[in-house]
N, C-alpha and C positions, 0 to 999 in steps of 0.2 A: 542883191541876194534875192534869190526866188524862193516866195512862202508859199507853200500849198494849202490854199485856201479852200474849204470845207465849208459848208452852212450847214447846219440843220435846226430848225423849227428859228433861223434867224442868227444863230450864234455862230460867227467866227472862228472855229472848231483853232486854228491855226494861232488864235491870240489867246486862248485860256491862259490863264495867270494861273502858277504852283505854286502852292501853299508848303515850306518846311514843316518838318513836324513837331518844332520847336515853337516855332509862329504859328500852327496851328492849335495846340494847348493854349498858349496864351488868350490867343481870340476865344478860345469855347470859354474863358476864365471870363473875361470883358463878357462875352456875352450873354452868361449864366449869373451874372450880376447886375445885369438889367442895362445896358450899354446898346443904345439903340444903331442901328448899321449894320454890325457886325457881324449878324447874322447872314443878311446878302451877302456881304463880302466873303462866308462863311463857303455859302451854295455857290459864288462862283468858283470861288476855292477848289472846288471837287468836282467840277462840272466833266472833268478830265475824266475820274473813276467811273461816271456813268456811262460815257464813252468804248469805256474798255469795258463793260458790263453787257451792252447790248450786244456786242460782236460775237455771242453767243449766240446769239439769236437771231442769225443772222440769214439763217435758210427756214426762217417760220413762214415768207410771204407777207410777213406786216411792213409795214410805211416805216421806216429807220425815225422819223419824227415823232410816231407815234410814240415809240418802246422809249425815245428820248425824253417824251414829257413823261409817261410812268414811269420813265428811271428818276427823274428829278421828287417825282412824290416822294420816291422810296427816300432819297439822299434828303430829303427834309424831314424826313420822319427820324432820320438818320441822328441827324443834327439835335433834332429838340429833343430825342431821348437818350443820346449821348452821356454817358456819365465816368467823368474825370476820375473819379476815386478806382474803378475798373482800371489796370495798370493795362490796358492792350491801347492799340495804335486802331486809328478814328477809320482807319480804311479795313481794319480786320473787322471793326462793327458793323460798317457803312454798307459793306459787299452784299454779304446776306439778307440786308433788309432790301436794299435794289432789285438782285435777284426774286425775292418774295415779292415786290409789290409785282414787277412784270410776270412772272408768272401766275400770278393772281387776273391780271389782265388776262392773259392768252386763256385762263383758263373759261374766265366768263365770256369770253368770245370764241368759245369749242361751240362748232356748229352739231356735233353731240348731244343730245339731252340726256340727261341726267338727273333721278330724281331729287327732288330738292333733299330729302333727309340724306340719302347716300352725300351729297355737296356738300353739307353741314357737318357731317362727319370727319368729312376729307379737309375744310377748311380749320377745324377743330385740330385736326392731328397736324396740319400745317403750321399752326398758330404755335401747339407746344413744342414742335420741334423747334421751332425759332427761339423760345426759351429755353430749352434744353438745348441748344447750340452757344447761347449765351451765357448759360450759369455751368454748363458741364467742359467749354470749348473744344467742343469736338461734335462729330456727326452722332445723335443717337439712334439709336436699333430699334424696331417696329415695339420690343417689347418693352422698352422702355414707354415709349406712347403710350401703348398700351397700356400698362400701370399708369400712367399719368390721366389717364381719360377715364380709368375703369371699365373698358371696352375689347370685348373680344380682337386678339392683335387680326383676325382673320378678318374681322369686318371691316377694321381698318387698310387691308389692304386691298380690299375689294375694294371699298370707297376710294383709297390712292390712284386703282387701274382706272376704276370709272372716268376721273374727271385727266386722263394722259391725253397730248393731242395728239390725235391719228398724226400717223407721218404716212409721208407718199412714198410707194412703192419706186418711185425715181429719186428719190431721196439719196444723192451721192454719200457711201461712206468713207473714203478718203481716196485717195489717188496713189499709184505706186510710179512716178513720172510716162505715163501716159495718158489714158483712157479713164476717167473714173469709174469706180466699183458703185454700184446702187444698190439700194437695199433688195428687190426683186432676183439678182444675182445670185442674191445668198440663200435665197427657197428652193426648197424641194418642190417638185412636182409626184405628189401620190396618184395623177390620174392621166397619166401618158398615155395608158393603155385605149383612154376617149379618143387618142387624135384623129381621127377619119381624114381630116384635111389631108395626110399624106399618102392616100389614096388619088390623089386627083394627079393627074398626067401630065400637068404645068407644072408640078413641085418635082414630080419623080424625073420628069426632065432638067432640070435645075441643080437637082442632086448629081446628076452625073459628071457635070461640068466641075465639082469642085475636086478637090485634090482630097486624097486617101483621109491625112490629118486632118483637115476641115471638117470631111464627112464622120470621121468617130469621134470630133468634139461636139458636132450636132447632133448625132446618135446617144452620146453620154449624156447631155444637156435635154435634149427636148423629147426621148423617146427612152430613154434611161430615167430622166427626171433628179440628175444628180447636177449640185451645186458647180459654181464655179470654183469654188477650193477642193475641192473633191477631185472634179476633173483635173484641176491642177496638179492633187497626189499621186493621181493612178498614171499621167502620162511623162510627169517629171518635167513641168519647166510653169513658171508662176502663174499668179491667178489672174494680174494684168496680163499676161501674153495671153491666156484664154480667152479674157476679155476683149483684146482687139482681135483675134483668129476669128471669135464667134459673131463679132460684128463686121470683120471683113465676109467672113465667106457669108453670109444672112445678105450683102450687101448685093455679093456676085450673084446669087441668086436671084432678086432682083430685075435683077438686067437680064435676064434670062426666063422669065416668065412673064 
């Protein structure tokens, strides 16, 4: 039989041992009773769940090793503040604090500055949400934080915007089975009317060469300044076929200038 074997930061991604959650209770019981071992056997236990945690994160640009070791922080922090008498399942605790420690990474690694007291805030409102995720189980509203911090909810969200990581403009937002859509795609352009480049006599020769439909989804797109779901409204047929029309004919042009 053929295992597909995976490493990351050294682990065997393909031999992870699965913990029941029968034999999971058990061990937190042994080792919240002072039962030495059972702990590691605990953190291999779940080494699984961090796995499927980082795959979120999977178009940030970080080292897959990296986000694996701050996912293991979090799953230890997991563990030792675990508490049995809470009637929920060790993986509905486990997630969110994973998630909090890596995004607490990406966030002190935002090549952003920010000032330190806005950061303070933001981690402040991060912190209670984690408890108001635990004691309320469910996601709380800014103004709930708010009353919990004593803090205008508006600073808090300025603090929240502050410390977001820029995403890239090629940032794919999902695929419709061809081409993927990037975030760029989905902007308007308010300042078409600057183009001068389409003044120049290599493009307006360019332009001739494509076909009727080519040229009025370039004309709606780069001198209209309208979306590609936009253009996809007004001509009747999806945002992926806009998507390859606008990158074929941009291509033929090309070759023609």
């Amino acid at each position: 039989m053929i295992v597909n074997k995976v490493e990351i930061c050294g682990v065997n991604t393909a031999k992870l041992p699965v913990i029941s959650s029968g034999k999971m209770r058990e061990m937190f019981e042994r080792m919240q009773n002072g039962e030495t071992g059972v702990r590691e056997q605990l953190i291999q236990g779940n080494l699984r769940l961090v796995l499927s945690v980082i795959q979120r994160f999977n178009n940030r640009g970080e080292y897959v090793d990296d986000l694996f070791q701050v996912g293991c922080i979090g799953l230890m922090k997991a563990i030792d503040n675990f508490d049995l008498s809470q009637n929920v399942k060790f993986s509905t605790y486990a997630v969110p604090m994973i998630i909090g420690e890596i995004r607490r990474y990406l966030r002190d690694n935002n090549p952003i500055r920010v000032s330190r007291s806005m950061r303070d805030v933001a981690y402040k409102a991060l912190q209670i949400r984690d408890t108001l995720v635990n004691r309320l189980s469910r996601e709380p509203s800014i103004n709930e934080i708010a009353q919990e911090l004593q803090i205008p909810r508006e600073e808090i969200i300025f603090a929240m915007d502050a410390i977001q990581e820029p995403i890239s403009l090629f940032e794919p937002i999902y695929h419709d089975g061809g081409d993927p859509i990037f975030v760029m795609d989905q902007i308007s352009d308010e300042k078409h009317q600057d183009f001068n480049w389409v003044e120049a006599v290599a493009i307006r020769d360019a332009l001739r060469k494509l076909t009727e439909r080519e040229k009025h989804i370039l004309t709606l797109r780069f001198f209209e300044g309208k979306t590609q779901m936009e253009v996809a409204e007004e001509i009747g047929i999806s945002q992926a076929q806009v998507s390859r029309l606008e990158k074929a004919a941009l291509n033929h042009m090309k070759k023609h200038m």
